[in-house]
TIRO-2110 file (N, C-alpha, C; in Angstrom, 1 decimal):
// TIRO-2110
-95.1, 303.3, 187.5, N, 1, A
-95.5, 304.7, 187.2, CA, 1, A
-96.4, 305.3, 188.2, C, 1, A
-96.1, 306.5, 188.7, N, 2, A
-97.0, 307.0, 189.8, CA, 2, A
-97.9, 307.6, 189.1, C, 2, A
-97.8, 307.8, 187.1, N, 3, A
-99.3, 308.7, 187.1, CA, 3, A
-99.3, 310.2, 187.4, C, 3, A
-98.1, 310.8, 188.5, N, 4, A
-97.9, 312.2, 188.3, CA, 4, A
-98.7, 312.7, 187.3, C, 4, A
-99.5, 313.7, 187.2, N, 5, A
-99.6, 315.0, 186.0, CA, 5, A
-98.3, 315.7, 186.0, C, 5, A
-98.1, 316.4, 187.2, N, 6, A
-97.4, 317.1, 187.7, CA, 6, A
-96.1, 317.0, 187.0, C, 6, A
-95.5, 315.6, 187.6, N, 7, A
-94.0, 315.1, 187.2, CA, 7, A
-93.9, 314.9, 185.8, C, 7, A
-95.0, 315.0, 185.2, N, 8, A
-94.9, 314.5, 183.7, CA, 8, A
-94.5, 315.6, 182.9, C, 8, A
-95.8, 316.6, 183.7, N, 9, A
-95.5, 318.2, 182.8, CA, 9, A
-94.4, 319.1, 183.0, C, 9, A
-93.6, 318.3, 184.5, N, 10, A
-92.5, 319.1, 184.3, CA, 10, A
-91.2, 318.9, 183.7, C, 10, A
-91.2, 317.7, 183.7, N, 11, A
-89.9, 317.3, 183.1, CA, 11, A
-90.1, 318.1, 181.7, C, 11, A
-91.0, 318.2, 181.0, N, 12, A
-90.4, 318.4, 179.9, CA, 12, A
-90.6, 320.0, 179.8, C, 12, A
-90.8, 321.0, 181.0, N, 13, A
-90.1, 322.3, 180.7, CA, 13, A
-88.8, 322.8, 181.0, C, 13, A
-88.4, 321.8, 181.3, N, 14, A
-86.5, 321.9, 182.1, CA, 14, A
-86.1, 322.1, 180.9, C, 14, A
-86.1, 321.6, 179.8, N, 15, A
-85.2, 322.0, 178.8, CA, 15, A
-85.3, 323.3, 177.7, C, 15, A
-87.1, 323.0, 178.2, N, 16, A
-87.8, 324.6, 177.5, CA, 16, A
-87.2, 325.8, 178.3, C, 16, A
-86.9, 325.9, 179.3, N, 17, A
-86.6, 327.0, 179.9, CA, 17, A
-85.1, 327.2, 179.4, C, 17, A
-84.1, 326.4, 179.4, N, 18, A
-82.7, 327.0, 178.9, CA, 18, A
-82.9, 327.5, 177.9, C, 18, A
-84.1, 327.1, 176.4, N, 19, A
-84.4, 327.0, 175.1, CA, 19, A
-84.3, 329.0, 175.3, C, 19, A
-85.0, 329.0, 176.3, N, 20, A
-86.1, 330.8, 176.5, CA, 20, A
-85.3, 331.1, 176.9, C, 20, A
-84.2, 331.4, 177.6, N, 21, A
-83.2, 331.8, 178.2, CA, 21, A
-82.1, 332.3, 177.1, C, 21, A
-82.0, 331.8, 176.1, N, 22, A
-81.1, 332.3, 175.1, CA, 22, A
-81.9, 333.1, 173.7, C, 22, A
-83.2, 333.0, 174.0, N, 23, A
-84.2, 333.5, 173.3, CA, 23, A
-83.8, 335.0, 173.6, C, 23, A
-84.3, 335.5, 175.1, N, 24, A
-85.0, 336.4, 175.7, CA, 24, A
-84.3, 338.1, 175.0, C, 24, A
-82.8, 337.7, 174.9, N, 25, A
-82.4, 338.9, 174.4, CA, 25, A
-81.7, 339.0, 173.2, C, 25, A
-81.8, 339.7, 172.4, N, 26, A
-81.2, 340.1, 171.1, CA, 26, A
-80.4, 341.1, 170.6, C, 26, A
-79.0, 341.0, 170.4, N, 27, A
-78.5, 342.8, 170.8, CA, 27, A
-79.0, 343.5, 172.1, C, 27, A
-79.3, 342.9, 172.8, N, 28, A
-79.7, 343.8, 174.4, CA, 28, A
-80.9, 344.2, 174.5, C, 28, A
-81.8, 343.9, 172.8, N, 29, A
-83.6, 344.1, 173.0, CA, 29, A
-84.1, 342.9, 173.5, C, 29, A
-85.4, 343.1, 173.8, N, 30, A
-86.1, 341.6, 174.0, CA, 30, A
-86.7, 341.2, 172.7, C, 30, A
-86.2, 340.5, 172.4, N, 31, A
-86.8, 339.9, 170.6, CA, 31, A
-88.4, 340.0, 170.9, C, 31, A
-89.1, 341.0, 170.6, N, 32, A
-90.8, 340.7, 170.8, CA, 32, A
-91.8, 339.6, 170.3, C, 32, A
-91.4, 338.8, 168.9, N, 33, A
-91.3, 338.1, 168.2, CA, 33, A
-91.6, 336.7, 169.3, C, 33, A
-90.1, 336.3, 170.3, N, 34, A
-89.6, 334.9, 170.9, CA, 34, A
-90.8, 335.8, 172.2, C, 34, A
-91.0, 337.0, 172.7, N, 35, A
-91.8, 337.5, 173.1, CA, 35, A
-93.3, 337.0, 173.5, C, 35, A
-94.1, 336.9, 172.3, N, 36, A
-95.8, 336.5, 172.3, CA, 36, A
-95.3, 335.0, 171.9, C, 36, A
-94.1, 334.7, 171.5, N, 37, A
-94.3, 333.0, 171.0, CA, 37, A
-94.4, 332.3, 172.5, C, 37, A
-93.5, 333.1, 173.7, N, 38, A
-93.7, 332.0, 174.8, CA, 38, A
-94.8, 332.6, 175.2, C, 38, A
-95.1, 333.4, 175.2, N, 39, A
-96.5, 333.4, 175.8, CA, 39, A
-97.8, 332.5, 175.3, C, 39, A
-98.1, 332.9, 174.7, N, 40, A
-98.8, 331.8, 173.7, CA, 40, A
-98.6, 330.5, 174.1, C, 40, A
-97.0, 330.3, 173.8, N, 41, A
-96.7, 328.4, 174.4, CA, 41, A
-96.9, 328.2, 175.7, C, 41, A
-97.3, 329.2, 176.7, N, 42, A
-97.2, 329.4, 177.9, CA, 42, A
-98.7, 329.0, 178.2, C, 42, A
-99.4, 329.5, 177.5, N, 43, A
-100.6, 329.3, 177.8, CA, 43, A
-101.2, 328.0, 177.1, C, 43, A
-100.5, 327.2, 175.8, N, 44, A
-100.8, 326.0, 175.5, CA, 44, A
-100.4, 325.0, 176.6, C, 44, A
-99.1, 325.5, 177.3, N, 45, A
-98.4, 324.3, 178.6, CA, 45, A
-99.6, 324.4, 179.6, C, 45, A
-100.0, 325.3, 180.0, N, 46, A
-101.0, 325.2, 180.8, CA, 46, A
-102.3, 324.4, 181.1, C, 46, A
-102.8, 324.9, 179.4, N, 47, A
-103.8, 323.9, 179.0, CA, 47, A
-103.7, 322.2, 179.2, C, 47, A
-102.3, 322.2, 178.6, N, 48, A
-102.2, 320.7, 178.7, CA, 48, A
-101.7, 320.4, 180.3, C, 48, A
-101.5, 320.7, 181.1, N, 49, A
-100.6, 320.5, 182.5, CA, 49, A
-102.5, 320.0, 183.0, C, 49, A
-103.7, 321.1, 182.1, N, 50, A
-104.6, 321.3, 183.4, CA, 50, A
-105.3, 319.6, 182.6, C, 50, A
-105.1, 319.4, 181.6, N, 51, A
-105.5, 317.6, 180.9, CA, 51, A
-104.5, 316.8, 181.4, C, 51, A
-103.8, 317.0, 182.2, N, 52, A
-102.5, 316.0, 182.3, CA, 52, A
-103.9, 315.2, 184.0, C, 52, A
-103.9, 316.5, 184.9, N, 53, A
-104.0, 316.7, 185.5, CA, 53, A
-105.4, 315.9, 185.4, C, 53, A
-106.7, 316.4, 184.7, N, 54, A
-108.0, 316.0, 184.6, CA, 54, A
-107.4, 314.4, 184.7, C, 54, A
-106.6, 314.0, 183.7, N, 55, A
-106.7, 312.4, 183.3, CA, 55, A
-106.1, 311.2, 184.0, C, 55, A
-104.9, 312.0, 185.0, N, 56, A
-104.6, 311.6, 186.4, CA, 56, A
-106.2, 311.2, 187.6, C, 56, A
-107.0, 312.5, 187.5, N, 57, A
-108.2, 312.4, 188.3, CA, 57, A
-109.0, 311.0, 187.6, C, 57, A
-109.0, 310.9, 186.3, N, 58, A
-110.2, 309.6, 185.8, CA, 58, A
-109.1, 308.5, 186.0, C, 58, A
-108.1, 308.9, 186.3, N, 59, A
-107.4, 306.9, 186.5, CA, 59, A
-107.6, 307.0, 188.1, C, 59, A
-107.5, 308.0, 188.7, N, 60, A
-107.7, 307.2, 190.1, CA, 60, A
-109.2, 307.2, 190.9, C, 60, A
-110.1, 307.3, 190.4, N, 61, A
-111.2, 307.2, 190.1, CA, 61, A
-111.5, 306.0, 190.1, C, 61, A
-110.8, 305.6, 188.4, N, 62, A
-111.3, 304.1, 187.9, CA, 62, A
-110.7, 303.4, 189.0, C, 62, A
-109.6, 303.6, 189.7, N, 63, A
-109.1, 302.5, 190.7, CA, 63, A
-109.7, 302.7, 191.9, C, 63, A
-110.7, 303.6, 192.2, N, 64, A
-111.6, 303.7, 193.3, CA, 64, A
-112.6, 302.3, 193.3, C, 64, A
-113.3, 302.9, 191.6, N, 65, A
-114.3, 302.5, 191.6, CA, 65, A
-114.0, 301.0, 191.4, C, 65, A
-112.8, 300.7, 191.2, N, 66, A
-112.8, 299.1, 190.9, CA, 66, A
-112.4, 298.5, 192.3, C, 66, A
-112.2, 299.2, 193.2, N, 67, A
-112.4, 298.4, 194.9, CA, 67, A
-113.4, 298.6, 195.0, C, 67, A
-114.3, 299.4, 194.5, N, 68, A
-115.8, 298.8, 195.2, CA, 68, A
-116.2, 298.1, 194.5, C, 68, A
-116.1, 298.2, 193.4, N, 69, A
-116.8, 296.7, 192.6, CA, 69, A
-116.6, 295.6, 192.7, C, 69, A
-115.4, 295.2, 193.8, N, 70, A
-114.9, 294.2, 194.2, CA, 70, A
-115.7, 293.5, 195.3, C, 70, A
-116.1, 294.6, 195.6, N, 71, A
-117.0, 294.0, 196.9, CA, 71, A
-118.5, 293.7, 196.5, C, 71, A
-118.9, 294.2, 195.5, N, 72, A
-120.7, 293.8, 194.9, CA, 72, A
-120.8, 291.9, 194.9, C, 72, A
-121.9, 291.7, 195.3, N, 73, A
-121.9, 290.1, 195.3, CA, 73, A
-123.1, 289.7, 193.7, C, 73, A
-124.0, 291.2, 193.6, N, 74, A
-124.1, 291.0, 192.6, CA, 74, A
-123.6, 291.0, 191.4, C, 74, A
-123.8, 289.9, 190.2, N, 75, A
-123.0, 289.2, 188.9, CA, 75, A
-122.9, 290.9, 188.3, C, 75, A
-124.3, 291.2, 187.7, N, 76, A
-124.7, 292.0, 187.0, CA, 76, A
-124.7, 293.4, 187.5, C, 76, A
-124.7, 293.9, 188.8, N, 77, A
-124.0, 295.0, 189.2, CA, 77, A
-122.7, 294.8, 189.1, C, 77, A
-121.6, 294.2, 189.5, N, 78, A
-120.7, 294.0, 189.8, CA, 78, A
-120.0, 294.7, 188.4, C, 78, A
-120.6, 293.9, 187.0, N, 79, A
-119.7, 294.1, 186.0, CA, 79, A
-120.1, 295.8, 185.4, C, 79, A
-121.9, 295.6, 185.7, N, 80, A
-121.7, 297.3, 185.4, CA, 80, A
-120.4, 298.5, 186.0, C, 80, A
-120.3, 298.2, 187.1, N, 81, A
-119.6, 298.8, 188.3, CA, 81, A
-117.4, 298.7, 187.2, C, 81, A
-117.9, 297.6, 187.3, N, 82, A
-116.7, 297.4, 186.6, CA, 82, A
-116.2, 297.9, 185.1, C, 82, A
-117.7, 298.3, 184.0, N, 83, A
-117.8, 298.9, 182.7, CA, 83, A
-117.4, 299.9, 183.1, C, 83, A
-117.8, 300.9, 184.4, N, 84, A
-117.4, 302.2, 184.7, CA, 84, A
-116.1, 302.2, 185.0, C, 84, A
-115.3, 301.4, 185.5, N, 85, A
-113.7, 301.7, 185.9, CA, 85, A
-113.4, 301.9, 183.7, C, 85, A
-113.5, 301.0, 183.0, N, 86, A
-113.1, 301.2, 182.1, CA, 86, A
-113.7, 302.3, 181.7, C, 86, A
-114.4, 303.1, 181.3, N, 87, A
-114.8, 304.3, 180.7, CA, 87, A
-113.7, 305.3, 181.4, C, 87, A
-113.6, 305.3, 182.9, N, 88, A
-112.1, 305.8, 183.4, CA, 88, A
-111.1, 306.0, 182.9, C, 88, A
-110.8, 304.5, 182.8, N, 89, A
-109.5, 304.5, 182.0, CA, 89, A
-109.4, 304.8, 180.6, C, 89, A
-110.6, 304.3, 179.4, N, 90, A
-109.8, 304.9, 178.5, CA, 90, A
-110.4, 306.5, 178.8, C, 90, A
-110.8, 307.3, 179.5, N, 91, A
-110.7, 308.7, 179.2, CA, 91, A
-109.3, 309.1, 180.0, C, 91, A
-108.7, 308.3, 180.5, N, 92, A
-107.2, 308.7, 181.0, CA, 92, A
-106.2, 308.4, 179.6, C, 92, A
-106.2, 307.5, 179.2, N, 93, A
-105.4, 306.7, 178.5, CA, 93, A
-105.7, 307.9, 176.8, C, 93, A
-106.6, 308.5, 176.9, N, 94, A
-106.7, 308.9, 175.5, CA, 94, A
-106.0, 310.4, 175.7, C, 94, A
-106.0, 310.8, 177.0, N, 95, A
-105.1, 312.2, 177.0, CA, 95, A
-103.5, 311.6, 177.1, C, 95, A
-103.0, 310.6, 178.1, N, 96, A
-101.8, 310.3, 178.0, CA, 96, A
-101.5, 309.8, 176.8, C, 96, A
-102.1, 309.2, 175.9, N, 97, A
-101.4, 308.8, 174.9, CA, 97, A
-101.9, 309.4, 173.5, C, 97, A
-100.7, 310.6, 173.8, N, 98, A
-100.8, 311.4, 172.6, CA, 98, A
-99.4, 311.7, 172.5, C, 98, A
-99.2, 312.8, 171.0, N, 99, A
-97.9, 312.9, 170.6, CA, 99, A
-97.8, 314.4, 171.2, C, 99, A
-98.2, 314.5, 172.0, N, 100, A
-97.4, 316.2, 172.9, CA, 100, A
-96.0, 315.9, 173.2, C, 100, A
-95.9, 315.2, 174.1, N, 101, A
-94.9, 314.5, 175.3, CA, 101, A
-93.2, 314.3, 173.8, C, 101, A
-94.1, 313.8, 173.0, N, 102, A
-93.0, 313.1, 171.5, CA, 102, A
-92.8, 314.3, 171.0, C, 102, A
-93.5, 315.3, 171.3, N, 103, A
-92.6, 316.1, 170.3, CA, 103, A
-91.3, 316.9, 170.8, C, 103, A
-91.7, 316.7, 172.7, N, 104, A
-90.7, 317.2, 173.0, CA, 104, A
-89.2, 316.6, 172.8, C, 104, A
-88.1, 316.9, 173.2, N, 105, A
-86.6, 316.5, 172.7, CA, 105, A
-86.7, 315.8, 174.6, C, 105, A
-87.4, 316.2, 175.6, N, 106, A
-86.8, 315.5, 176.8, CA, 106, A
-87.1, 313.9, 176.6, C, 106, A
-86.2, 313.7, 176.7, N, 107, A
-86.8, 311.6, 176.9, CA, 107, A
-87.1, 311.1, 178.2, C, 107, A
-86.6, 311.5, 179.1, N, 108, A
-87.4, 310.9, 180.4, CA, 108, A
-88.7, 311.5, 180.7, C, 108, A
-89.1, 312.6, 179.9, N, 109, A
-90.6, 312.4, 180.1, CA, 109, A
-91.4, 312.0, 179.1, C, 109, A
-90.8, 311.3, 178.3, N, 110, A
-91.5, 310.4, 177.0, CA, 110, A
-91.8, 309.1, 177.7, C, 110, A
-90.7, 308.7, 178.2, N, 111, A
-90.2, 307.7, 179.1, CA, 111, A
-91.9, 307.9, 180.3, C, 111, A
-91.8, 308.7, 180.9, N, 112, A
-93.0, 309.0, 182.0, CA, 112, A
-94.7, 308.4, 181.0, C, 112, A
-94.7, 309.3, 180.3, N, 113, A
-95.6, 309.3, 179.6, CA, 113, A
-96.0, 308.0, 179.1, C, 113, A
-95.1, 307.5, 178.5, N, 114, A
-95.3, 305.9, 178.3, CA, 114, A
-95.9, 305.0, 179.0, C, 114, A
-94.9, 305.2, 180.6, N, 115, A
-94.9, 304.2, 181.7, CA, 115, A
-97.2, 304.3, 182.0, C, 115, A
-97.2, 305.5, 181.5, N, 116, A
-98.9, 306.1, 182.3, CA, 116, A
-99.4, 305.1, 181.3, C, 116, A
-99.2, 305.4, 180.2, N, 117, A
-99.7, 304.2, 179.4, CA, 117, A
-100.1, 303.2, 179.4, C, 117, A
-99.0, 301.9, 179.4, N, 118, A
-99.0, 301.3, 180.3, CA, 118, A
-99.6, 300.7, 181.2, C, 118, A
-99.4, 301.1, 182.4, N, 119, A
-100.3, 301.1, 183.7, CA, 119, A
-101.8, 301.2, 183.4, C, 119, A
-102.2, 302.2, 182.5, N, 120, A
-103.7, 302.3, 182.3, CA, 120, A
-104.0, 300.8, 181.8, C, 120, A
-103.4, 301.0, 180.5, N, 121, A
-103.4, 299.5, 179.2, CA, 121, A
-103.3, 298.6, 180.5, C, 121, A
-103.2, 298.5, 180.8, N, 122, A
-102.7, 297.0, 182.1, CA, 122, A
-103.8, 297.1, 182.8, C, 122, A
-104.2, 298.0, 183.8, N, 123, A
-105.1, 297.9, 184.7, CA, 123, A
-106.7, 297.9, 183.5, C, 123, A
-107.1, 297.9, 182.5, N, 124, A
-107.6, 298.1, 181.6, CA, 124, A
-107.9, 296.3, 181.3, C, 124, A
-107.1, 295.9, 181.1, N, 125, A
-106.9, 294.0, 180.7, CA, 125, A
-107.1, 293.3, 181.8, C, 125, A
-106.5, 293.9, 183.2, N, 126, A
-106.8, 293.7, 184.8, CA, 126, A
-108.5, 293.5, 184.3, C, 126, A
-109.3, 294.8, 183.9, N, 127, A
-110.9, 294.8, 184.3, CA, 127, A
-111.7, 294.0, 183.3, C, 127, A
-111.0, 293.7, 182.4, N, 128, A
-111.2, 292.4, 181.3, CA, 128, A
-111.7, 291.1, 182.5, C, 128, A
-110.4, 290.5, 183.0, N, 129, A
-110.3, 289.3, 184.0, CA, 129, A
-111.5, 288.8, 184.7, C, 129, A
-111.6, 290.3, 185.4, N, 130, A
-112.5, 290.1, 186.5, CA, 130, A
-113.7, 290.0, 185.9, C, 130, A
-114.2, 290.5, 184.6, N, 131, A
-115.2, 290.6, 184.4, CA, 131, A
-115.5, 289.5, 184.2, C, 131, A
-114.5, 288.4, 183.9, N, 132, A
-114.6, 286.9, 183.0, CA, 132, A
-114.5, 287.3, 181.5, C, 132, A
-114.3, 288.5, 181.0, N, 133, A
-113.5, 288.5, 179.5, CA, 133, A
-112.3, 288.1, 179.2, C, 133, A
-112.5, 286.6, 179.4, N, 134, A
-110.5, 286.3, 179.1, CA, 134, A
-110.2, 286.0, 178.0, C, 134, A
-111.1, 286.5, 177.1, N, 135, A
-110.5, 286.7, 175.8, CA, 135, A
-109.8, 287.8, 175.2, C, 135, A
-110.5, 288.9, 176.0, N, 136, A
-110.3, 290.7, 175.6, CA, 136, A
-109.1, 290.7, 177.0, C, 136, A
-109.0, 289.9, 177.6, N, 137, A
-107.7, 290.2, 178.8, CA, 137, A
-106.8, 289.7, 178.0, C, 137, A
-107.1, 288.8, 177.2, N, 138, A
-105.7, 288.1, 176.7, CA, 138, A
-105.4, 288.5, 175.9, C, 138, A
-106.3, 289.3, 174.5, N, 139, A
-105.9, 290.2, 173.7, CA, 139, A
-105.0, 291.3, 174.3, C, 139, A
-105.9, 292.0, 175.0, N, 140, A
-105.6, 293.1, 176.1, CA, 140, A
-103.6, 293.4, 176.3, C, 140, A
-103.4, 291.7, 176.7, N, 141, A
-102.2, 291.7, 177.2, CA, 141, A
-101.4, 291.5, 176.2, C, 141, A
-101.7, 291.0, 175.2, N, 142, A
-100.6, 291.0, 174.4, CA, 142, A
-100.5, 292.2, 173.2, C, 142, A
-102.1, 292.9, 173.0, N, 143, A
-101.1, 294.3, 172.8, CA, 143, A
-100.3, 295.0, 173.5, C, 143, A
-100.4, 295.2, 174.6, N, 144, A
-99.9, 296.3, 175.6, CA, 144, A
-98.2, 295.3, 175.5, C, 144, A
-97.8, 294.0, 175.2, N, 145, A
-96.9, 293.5, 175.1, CA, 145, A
-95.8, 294.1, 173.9, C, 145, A
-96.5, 294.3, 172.8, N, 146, A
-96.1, 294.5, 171.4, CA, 146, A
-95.8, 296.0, 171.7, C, 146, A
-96.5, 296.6, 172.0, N, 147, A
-96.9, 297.9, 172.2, CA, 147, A
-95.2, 298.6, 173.2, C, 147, A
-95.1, 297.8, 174.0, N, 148, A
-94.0, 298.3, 174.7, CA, 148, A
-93.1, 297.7, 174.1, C, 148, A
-92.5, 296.7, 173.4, N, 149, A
-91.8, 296.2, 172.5, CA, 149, A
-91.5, 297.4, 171.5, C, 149, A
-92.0, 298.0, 170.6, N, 150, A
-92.3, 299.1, 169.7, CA, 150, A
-91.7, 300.3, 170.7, C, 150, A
-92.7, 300.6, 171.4, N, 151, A
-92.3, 302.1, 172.1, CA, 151, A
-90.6, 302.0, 172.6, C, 151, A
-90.3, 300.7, 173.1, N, 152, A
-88.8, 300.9, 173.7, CA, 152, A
-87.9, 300.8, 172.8, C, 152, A
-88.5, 300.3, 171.6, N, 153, A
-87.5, 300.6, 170.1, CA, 153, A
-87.2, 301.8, 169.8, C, 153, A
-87.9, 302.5, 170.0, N, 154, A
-88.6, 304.1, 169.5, CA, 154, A
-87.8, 305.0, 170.8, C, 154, A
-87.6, 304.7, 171.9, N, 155, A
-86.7, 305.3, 172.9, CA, 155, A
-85.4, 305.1, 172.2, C, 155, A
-85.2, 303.9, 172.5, N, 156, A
-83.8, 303.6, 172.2, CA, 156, A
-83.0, 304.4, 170.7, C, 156, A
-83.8, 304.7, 169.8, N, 157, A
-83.2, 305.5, 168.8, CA, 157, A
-82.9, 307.1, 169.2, C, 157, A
-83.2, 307.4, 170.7, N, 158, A
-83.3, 308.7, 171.1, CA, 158, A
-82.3, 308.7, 172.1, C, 158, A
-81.6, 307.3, 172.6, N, 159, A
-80.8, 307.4, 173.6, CA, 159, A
-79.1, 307.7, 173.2, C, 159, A
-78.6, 308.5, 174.0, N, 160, A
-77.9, 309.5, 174.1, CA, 160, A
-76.7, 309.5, 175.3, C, 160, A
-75.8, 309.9, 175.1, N, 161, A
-74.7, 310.0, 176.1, CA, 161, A
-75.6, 310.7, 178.1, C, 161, A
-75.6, 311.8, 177.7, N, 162, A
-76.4, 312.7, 177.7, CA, 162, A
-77.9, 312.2, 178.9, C, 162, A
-78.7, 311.1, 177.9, N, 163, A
-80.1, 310.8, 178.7, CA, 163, A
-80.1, 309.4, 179.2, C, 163, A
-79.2, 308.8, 178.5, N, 164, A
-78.9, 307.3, 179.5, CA, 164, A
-78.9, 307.0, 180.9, C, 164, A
-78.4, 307.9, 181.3, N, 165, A
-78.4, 307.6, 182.8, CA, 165, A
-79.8, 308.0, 183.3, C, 165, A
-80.7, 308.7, 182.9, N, 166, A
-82.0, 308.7, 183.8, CA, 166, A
-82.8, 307.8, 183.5, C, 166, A
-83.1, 307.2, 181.9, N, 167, A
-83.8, 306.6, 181.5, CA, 167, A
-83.3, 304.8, 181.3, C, 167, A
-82.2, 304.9, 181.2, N, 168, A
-81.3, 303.3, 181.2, CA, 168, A
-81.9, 302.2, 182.9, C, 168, A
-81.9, 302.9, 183.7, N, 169, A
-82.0, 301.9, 184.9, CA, 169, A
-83.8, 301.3, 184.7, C, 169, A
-84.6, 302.5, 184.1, N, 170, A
-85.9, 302.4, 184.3, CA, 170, A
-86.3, 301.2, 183.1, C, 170, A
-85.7, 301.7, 182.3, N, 171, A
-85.9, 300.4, 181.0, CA, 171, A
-85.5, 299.1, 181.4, C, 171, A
-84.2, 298.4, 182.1, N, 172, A
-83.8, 297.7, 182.7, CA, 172, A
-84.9, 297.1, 183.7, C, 172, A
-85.5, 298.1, 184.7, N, 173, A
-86.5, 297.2, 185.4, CA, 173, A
-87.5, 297.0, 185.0, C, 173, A
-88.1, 297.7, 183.5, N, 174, A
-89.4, 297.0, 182.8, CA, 174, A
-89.3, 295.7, 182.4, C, 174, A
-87.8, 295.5, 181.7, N, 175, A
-87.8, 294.1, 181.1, CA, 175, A
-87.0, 293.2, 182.3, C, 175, A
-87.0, 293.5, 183.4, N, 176, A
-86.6, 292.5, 184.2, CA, 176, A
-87.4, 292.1, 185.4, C, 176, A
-88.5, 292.8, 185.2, N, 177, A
-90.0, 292.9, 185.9, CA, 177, A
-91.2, 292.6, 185.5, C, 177, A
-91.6, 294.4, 185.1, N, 178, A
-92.8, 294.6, 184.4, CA, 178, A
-92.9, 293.2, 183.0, C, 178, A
-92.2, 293.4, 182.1, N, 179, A
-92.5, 292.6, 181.3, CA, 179, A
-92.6, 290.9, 181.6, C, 179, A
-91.7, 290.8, 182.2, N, 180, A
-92.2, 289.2, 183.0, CA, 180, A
-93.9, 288.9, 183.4, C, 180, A
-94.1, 290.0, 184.1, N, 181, A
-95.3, 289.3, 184.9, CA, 181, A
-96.3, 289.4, 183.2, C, 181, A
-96.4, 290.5, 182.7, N, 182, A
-97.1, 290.8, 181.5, CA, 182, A
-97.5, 289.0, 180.5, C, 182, A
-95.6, 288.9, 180.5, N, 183, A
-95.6, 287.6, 179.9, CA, 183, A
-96.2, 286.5, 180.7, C, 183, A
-96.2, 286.5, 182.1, N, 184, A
-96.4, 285.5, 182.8, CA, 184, A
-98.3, 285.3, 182.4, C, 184, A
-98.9, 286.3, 182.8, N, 185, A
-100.3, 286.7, 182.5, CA, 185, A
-100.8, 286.2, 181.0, C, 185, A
-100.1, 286.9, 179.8, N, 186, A
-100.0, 286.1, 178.8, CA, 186, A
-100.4, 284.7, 178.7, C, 186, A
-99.3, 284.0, 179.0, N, 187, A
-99.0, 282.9, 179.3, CA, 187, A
-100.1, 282.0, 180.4, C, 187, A
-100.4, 282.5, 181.0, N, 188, A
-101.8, 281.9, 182.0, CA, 188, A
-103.1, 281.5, 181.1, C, 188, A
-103.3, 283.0, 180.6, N, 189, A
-104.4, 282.8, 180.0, CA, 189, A
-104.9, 282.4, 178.5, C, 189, A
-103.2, 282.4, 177.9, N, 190, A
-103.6, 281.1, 176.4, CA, 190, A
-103.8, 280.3, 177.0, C, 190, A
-103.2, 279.8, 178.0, N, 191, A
-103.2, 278.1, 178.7, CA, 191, A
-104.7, 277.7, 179.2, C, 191, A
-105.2, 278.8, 179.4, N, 192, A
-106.5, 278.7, 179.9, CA, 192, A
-107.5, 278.0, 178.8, C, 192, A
-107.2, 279.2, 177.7, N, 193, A
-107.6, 279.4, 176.5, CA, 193, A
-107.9, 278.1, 175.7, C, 193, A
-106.3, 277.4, 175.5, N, 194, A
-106.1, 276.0, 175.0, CA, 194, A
-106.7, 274.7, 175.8, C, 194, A
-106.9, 275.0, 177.2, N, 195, A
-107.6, 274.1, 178.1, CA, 195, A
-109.1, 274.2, 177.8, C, 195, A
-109.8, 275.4, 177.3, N, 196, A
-110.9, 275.2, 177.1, CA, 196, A
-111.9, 275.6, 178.1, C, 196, A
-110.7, 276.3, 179.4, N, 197, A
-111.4, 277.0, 180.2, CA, 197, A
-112.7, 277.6, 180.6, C, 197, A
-112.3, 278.6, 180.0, N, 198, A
-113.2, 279.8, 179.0, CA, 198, A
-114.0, 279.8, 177.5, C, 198, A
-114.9, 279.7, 177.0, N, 199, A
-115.5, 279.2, 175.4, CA, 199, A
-114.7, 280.2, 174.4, C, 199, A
END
């Protein structure tokens, strides 16, 4: 997921605009009515395009600020440095993961929306690790596991003649990729866990 604002908020007015397009005239008036409704909606899209946009700025921020904290030799700076990438992210993660995106009918940008998800949740369990929380990384990782288990159930009841082809290849590389390593990470860190690694 590139995290786009941009690409997120537009996919889902490609469909809105045909929606307006059959709106606009009525008997050869402009329905005034479908009139102030897009406007109004016009100015709620905006709003959220300009939060899409803020919450893009706090994830790549948090991934600034987590290469420098990579470099602190001190324990206790280091993890402060590191509490701040998360405050990043969940202030990304709490505008991406909302039901705007779901209410639309487009699915490849539900699809988008998710993927941001995601990536945050992940780089989020990433800042667990380093901290030496391998308990909250290992939690971490196996909600974000379940969590995309659930969401691609929740696609899949939406998939369609129609939306398969944009959204079919991208699902295909989560579980023949993304979800491997997820599981692999999993998997490292119960073993850790059961070894006694970590207390």
């Amino acid at each position: 997921c590139a995290l786009s604002a941009v690409s997120v908020f537009q996919l889902v007015q490609v469909q809105k605009k045909l929606h307006r397009m059959e709106k606009r005239l009525e008997d050869g008036f402009i329905d005034l009515k479908s009139f102030f409704s897009e406007k109004l909606e016009n100015l709620l899209e905006r709003q959220q395009q300009q939060r899409l946009a803020e919450a893009y700025s706090y994830y790549t921020k948090g991934l600034e600020q987590l290469q420098a904290a990579l470099l602190i030799e001190d324990k206790i700076t280091r993890n402060q440095s590191l509490g701040n990438c998360l405050t990043m992210f969940v202030k990304s993660l709490s505008v991406y993961d909302n039901s705007y995106v779901d209410q639309q009918v487009n699915l490849p940008a539900n699809l988008r929306r998710l993927e941001c998800c995601w990536a945050i949740s992940s780089s989020m369990a990433e800042v667990y690790g380093l901290q030496l929380e391998y308990r909250a990384g290992l939690h971490s990782y196996q909600e974000l596991q379940r969590r995309i288990f659930r969401d691609v159930e929740t696609l899949k009841t939406k998939l369609n003649a129609q939306n398969h082809q944009f959204v079919g290849a991208d699902l295909q590389w989560l579980f023949e990729n993304d979800m491997k390593i997820i599981a692999a990470k999993i998997q490292a860190l119960d073993s850790y866990q059961k070894q006694q690694v970590f207390p």
